[in-house]
OpenMM code with the backbone's topology and positions (N, CA, C; nanometers):
from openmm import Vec3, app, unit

residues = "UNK UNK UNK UNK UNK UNK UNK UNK UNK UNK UNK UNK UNK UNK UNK UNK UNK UNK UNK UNK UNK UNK UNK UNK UNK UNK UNK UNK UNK UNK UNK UNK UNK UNK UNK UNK UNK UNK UNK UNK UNK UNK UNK UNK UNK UNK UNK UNK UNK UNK UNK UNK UNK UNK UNK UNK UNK UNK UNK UNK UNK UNK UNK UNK UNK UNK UNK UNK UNK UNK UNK UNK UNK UNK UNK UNK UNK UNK UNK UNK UNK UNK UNK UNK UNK UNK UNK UNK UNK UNK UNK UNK UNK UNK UNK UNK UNK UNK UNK UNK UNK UNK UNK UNK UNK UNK UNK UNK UNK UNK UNK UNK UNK UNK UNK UNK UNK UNK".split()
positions = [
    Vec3(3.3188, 0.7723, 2.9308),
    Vec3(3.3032, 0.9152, 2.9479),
    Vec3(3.1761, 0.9594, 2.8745),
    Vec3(3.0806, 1.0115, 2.9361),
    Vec3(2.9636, 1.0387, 2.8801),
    Vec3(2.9713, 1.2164, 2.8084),
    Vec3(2.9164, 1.1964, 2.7009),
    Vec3(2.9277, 1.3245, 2.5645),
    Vec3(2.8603, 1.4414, 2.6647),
    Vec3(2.9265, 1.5400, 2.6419),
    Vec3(2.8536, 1.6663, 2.6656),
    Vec3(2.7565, 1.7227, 2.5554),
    Vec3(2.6649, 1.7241, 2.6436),
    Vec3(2.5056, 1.8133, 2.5995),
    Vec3(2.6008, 1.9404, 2.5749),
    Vec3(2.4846, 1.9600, 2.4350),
    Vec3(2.5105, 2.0990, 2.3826),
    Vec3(2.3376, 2.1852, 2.4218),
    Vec3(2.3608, 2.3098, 2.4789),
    Vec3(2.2523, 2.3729, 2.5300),
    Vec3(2.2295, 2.4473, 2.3932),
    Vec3(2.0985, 2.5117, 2.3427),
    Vec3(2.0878, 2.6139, 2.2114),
    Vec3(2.0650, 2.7544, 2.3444),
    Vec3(2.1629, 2.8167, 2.2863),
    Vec3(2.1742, 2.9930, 2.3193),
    Vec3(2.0769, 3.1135, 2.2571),
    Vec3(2.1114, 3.0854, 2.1782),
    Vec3(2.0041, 3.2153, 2.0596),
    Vec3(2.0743, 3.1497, 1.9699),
    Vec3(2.0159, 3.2653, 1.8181),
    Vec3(2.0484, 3.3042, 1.7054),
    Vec3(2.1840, 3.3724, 1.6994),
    Vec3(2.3001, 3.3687, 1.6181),
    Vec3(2.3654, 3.4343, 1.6115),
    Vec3(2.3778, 3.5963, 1.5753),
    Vec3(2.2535, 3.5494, 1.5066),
    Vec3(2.2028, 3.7279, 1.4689),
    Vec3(2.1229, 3.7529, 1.5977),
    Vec3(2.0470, 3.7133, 1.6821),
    Vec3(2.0119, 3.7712, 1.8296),
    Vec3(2.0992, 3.8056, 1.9106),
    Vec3(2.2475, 3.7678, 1.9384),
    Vec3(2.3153, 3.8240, 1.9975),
    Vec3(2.4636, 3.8586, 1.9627),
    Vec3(2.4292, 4.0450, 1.8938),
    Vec3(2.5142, 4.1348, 1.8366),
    Vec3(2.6308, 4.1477, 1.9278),
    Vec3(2.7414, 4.2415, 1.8800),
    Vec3(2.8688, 4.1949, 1.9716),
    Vec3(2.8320, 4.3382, 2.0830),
    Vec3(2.8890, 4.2672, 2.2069),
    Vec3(2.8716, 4.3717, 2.3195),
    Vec3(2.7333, 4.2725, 2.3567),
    Vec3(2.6562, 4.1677, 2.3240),
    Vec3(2.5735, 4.1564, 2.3406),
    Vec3(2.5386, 4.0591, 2.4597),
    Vec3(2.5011, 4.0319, 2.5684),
    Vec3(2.5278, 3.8370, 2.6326),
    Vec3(2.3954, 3.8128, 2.6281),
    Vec3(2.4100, 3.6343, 2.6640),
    Vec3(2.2990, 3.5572, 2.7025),
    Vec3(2.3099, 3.4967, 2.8250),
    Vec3(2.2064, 3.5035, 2.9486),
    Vec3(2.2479, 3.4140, 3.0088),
    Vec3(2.1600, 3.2889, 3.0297),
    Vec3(2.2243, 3.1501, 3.0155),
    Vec3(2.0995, 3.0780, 3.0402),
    Vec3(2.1370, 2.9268, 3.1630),
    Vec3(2.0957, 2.8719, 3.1911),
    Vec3(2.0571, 2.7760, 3.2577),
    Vec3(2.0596, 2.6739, 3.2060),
    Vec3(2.2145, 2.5611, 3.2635),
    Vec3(2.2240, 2.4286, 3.1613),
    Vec3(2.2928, 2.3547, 3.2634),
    Vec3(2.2315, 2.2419, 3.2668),
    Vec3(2.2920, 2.1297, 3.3515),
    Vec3(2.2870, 2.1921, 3.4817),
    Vec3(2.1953, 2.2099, 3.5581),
    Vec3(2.2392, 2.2812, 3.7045),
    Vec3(2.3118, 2.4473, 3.7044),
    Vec3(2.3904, 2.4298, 3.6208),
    Vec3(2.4644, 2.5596, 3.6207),
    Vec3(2.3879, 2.7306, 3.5305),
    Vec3(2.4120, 2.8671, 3.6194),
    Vec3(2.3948, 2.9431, 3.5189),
    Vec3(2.5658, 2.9890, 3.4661),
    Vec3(2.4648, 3.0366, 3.3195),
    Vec3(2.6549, 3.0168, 3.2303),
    Vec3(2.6139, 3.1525, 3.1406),
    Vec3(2.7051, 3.2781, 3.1421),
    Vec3(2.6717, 3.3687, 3.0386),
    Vec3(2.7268, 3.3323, 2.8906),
    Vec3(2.6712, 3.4055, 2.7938),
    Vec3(2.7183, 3.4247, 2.6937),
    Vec3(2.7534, 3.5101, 2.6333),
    Vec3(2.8265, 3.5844, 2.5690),
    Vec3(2.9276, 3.7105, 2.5331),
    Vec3(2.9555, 3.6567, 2.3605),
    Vec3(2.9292, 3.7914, 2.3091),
    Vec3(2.9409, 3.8288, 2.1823),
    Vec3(3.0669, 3.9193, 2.1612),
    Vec3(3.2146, 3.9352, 2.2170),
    Vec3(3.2987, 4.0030, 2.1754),
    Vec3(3.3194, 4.0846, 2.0832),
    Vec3(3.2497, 4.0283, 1.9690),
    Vec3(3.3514, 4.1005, 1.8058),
    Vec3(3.4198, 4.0089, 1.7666),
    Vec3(3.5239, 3.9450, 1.8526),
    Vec3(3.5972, 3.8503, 1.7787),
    Vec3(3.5724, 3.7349, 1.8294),
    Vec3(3.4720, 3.6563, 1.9347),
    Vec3(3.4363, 3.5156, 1.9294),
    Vec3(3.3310, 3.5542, 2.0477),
    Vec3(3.2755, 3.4258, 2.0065),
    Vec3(3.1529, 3.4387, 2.0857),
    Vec3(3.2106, 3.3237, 2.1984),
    Vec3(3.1570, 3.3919, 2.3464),
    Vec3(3.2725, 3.3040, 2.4943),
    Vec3(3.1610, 3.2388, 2.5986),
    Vec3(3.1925, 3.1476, 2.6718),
    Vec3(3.0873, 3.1531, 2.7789),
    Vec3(3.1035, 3.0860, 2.8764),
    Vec3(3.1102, 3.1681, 2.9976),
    Vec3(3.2052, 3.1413, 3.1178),
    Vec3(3.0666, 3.1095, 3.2624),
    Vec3(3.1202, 3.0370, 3.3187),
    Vec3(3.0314, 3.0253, 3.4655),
    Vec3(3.0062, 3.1331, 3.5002),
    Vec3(2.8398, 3.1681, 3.5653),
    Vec3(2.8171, 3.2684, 3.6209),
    Vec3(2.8291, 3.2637, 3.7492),
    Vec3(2.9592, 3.2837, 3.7841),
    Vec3(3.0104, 3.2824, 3.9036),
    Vec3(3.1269, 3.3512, 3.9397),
    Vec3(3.1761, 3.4617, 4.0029),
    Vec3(3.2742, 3.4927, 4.0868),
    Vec3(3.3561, 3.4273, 4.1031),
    Vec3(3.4970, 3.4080, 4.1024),
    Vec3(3.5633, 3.3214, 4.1519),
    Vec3(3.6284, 3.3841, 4.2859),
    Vec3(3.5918, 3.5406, 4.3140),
    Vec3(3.6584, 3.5780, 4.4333),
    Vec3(3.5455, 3.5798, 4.5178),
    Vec3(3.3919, 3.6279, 4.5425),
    Vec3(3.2919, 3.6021, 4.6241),
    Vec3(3.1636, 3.5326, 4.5792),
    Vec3(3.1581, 3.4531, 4.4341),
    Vec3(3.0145, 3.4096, 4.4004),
    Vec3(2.9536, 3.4667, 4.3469),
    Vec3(3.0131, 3.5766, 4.3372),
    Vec3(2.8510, 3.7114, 4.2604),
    Vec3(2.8493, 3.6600, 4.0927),
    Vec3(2.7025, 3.7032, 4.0825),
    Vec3(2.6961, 3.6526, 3.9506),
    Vec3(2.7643, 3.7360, 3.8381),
    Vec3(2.8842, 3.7044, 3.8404),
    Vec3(2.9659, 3.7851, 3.7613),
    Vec3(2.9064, 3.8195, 3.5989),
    Vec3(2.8117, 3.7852, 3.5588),
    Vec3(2.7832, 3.7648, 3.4014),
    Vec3(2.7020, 3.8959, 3.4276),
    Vec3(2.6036, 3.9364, 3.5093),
    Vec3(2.5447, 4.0086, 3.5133),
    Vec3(2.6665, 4.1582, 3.5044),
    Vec3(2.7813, 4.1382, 3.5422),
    Vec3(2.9062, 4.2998, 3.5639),
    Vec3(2.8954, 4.3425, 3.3805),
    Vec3(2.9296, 4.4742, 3.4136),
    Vec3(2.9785, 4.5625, 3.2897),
    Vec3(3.0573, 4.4759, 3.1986),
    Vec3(3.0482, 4.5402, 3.0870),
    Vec3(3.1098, 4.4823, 2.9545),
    Vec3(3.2075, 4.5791, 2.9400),
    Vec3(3.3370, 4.5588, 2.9140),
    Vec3(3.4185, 4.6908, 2.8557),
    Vec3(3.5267, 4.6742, 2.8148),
    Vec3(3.6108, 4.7652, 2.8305),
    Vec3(3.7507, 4.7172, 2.7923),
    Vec3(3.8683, 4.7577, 2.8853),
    Vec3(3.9631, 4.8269, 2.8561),
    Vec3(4.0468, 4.8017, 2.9309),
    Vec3(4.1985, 4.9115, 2.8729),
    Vec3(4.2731, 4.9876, 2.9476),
    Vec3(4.3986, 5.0418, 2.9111),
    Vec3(4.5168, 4.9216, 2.8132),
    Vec3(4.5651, 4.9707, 2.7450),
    Vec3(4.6063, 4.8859, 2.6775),
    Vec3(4.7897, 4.9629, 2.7119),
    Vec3(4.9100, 4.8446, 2.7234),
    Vec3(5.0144, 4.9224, 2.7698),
    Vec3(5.0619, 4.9959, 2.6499),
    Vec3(5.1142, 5.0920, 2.7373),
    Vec3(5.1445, 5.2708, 2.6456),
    Vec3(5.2680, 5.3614, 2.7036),
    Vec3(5.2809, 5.4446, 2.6300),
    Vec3(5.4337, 5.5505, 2.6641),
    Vec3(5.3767, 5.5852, 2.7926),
    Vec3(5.4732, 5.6207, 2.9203),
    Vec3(5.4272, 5.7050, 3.0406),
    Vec3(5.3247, 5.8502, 2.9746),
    Vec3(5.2407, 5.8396, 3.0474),
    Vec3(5.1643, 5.9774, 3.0456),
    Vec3(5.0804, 5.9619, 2.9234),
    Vec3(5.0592, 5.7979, 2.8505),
    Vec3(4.9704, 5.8026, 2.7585),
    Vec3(4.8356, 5.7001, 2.7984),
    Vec3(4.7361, 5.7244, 2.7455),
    Vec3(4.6654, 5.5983, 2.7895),
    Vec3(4.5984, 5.5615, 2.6792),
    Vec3(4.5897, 5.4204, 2.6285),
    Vec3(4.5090, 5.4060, 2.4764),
    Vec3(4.4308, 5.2546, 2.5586),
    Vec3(4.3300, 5.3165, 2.5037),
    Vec3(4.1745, 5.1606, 2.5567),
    Vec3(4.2030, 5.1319, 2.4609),
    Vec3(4.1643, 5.0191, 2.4968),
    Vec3(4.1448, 4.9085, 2.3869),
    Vec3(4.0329, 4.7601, 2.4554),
    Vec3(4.0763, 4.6918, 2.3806),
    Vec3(3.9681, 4.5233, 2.3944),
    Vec3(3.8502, 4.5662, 2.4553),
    Vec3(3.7772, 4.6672, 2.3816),
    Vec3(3.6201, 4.6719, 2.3712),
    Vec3(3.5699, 4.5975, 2.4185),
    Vec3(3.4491, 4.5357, 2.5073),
    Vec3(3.3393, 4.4290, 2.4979),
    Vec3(3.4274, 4.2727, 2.4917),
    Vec3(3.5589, 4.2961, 2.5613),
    Vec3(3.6480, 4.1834, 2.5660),
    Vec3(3.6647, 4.1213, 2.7352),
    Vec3(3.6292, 4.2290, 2.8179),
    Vec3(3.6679, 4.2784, 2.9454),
    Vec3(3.5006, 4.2597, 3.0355),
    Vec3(3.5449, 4.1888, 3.1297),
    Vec3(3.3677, 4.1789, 3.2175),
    Vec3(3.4211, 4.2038, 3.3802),
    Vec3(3.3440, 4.3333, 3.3755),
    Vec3(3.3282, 4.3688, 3.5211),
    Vec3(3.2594, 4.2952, 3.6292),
    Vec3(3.3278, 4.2420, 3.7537),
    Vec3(3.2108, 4.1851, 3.8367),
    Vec3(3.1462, 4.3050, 3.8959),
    Vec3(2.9894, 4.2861, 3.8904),
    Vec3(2.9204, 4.4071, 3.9559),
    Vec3(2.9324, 4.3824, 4.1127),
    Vec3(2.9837, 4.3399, 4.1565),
    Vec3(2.9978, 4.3567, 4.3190),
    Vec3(3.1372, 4.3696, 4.3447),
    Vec3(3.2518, 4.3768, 4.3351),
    Vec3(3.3545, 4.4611, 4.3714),
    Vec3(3.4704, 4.4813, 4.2789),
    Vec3(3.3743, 4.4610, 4.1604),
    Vec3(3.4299, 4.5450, 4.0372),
    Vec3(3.5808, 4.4184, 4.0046),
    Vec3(3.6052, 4.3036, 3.9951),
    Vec3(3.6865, 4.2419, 3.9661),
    Vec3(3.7158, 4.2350, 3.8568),
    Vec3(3.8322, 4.2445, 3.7477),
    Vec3(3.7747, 4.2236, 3.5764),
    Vec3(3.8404, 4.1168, 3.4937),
    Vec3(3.7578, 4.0223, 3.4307),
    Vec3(3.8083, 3.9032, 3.4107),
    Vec3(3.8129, 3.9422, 3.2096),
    Vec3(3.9449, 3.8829, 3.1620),
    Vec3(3.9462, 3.8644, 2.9789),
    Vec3(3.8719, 3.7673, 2.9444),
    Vec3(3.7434, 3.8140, 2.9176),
    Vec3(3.6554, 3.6859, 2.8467),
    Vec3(3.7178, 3.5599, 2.7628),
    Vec3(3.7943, 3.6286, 2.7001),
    Vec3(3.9179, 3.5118, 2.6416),
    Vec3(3.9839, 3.4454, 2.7077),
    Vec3(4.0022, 3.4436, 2.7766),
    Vec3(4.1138, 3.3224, 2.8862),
    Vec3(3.9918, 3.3156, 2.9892),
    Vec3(3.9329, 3.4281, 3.0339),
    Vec3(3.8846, 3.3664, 3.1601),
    Vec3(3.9617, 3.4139, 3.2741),
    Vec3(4.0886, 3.4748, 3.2595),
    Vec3(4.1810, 3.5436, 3.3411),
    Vec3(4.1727, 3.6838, 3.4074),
    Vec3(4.1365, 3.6609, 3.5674),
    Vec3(4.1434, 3.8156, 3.5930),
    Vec3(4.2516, 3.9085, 3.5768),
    Vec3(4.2529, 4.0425, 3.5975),
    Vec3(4.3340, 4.1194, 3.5536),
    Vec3(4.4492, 4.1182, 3.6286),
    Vec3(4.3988, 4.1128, 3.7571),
    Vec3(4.4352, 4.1517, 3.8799),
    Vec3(4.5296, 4.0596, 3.9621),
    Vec3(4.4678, 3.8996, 3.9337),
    Vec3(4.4825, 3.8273, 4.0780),
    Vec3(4.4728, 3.6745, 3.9756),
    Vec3(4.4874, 3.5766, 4.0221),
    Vec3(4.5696, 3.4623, 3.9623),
    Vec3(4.4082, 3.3928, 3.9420),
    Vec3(4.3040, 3.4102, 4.0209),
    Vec3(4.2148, 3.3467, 3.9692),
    Vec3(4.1609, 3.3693, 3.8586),
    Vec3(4.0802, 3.2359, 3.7964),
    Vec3(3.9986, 3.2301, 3.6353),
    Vec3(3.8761, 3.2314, 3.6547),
    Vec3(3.7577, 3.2885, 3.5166),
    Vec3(3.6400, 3.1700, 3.5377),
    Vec3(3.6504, 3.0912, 3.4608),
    Vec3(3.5462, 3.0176, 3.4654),
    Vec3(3.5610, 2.8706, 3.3969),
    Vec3(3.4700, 2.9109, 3.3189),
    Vec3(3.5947, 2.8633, 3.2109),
    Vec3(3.4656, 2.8591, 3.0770),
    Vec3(3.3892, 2.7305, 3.0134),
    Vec3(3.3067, 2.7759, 2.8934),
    Vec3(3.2248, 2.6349, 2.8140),
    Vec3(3.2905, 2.6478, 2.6958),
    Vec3(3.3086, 2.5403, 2.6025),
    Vec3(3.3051, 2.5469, 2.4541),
    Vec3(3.1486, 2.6398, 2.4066),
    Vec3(3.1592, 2.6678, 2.3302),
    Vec3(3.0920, 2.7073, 2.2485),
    Vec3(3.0695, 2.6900, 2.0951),
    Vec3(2.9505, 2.6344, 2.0764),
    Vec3(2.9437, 2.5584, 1.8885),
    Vec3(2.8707, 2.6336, 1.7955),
    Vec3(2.8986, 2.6962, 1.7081),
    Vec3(2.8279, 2.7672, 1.6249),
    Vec3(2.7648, 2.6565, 1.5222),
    Vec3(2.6988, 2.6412, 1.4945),
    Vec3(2.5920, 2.5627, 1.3588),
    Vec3(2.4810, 2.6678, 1.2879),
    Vec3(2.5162, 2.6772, 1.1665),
    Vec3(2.4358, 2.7890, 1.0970),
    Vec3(2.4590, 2.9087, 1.1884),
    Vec3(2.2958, 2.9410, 1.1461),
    Vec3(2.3080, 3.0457, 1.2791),
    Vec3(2.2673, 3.0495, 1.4231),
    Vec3(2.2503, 2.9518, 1.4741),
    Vec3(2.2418, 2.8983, 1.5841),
    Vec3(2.3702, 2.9028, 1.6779),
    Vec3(2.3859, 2.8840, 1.8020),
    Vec3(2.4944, 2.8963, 1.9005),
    Vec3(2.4330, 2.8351, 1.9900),
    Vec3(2.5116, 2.7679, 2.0744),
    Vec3(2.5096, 2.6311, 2.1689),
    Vec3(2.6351, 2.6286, 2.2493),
    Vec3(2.5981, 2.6012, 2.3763),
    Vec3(2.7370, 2.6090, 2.5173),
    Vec3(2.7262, 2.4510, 2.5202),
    Vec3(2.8485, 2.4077, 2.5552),
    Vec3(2.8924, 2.2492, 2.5497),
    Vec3(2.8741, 2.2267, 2.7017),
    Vec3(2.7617, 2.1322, 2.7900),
    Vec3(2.8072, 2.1792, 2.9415),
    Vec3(2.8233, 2.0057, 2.9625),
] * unit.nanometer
topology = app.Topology()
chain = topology.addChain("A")
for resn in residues:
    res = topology.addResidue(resn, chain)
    for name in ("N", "CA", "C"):
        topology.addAtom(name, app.Element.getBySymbol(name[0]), res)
């Protein structure tokens, strides 16, 4: 089994939370996402039409609540596809909606450096 290449992303201080990268590794483009609480990085790809999903909104999301209340929550946790608005949990990779994932990378922090495992 041959080792996976680690790609260098940025600086960890170059990309603040709410922040992505996207870059180009092994054939594939792959974003990168600064959450707040981990840094993620998923295929830039759609899993319902291909669109480059990395490029969709960053946001969050209703969080469940009493009838007639609504409280957001998971900030910059939540990625909009910009072509028909699909929304996947950067954390799993799980859409909201519908049973499909994206596929994610490891991700290696060293110092302050950051690196996608492809």
């Amino acid at each position: 089994m041959a080792a996976k290449a680690q790609v260098y992303v940025a600086k960890k201080s170059e990309l603040p939370v709410g922040g992505r990268r996207i870059v180009e590794a092994a054939g594939k483009s792959i974003g990168v996402f600064n959450t707040g609480a981990q840094i993620v990085a998923v295929l830039n790809l759609c899993p319902h039409e291909f669109a480059p999903v990395c490029k969709g909104q960053l946001g969050g999301t209703t969080l469940p609540s009493k009838p007639g209340e609504f409280i957001w929550g998971r900030e910059n946790e939540i990625l909009r596809c910009p072509w028909h608005g699909w929304e996947f949990d950067l954390h799993t990779g799980e859409c909201l909606t519908d049973r499909r994932k994206l596929r994610r990378f490891p991700v290696v922090l060293r110092e302050d450096a950051v690196y996608v495992e492809v």
